[in-house]
KOLKETI-46675 format. One record per residue (C-alpha): residue number from 1; residue in three letters; x, y, z. Coordinates in steps of 0.1 Angstrom, whole numbers. Layout:
<logus>
 vextor senu     x     y     z
    NUM  ALA     X     Y     Z
...
</logus>
This chain:
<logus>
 vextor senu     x     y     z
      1  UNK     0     0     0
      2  UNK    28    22     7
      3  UNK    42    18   -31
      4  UNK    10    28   -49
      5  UNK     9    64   -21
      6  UNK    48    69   -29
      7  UNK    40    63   -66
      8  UNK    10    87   -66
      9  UNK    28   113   -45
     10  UNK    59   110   -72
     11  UNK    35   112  -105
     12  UNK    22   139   -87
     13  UNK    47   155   -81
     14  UNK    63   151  -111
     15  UNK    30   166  -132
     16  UNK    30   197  -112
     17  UNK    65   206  -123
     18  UNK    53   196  -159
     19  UNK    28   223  -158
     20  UNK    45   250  -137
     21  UNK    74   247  -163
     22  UNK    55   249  -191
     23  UNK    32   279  -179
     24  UNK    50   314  -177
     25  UNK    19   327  -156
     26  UNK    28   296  -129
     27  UNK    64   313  -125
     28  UNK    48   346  -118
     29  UNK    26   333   -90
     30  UNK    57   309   -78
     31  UNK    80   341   -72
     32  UNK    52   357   -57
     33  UNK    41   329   -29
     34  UNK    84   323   -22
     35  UNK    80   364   -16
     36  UNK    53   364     7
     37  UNK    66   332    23
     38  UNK    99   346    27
     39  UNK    86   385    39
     40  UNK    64   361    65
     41  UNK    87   347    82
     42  UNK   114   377    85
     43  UNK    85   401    97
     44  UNK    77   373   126
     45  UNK   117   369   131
     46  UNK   119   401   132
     47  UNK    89   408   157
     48  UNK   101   381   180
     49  UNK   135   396   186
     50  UNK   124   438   182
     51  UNK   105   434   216
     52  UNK    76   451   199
     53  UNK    49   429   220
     54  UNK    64   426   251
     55  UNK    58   396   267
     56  UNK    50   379   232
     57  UNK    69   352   216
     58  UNK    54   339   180
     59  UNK    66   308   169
     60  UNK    82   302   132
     61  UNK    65   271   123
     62  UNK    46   258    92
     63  UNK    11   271   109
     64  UNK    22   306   115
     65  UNK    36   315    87
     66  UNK    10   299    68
     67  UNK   -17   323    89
     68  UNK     6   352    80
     69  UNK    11   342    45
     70  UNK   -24   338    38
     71  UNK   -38   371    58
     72  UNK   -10   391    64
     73  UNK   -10   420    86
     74  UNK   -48   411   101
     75  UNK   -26   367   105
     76  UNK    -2   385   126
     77  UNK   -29   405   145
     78  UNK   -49   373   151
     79  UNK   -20   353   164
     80  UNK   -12   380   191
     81  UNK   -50   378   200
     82  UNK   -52   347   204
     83  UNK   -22   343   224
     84  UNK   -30   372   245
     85  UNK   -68   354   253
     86  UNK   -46   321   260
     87  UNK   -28   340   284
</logus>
């Protein structure tokens, strides 16, 4: 069972790079998600170690900067909520 997943993951796989290489549009939204992912995680880096929520520490993990990457300014809002509630 674990052949026919790792074969369907890898033809996958393989037919998403088929159609992001043949698609100039596909590079253009590629840069733009790396971007975003990238400008994610430095602004929560970068919030972490400024001190700018004292008290606050966010973090860096796939959830985070998938909630910042997504909503942006509003992600990084909701996180600090909902950590200040958990608090």
């Amino acid at each position: 069972m674990k052949a026919v997943w790792l074969t369907m993951f890898i033809g996958s796989i393989s037919l998403l790079l088929i159609v992001l290489l043949r698609n100039r549009l596909s590079w253009r939204w590629v840069k733009g998600f790396a971007l975003h992912l990238v400008l994610a995680s430095a602004l929560l880096y970068v919030l972490n170690y400024s001190g700018l929520v004292p008290g606050m520490y966010i973090p860096l993990n796939p959830y985070t900067i998938g909630t910042v990457v997504a909503l942006g300014i509003p992600g990084i809002a909701l996180i600090v909520g909902a950590q200040w509630i958990a608090l």
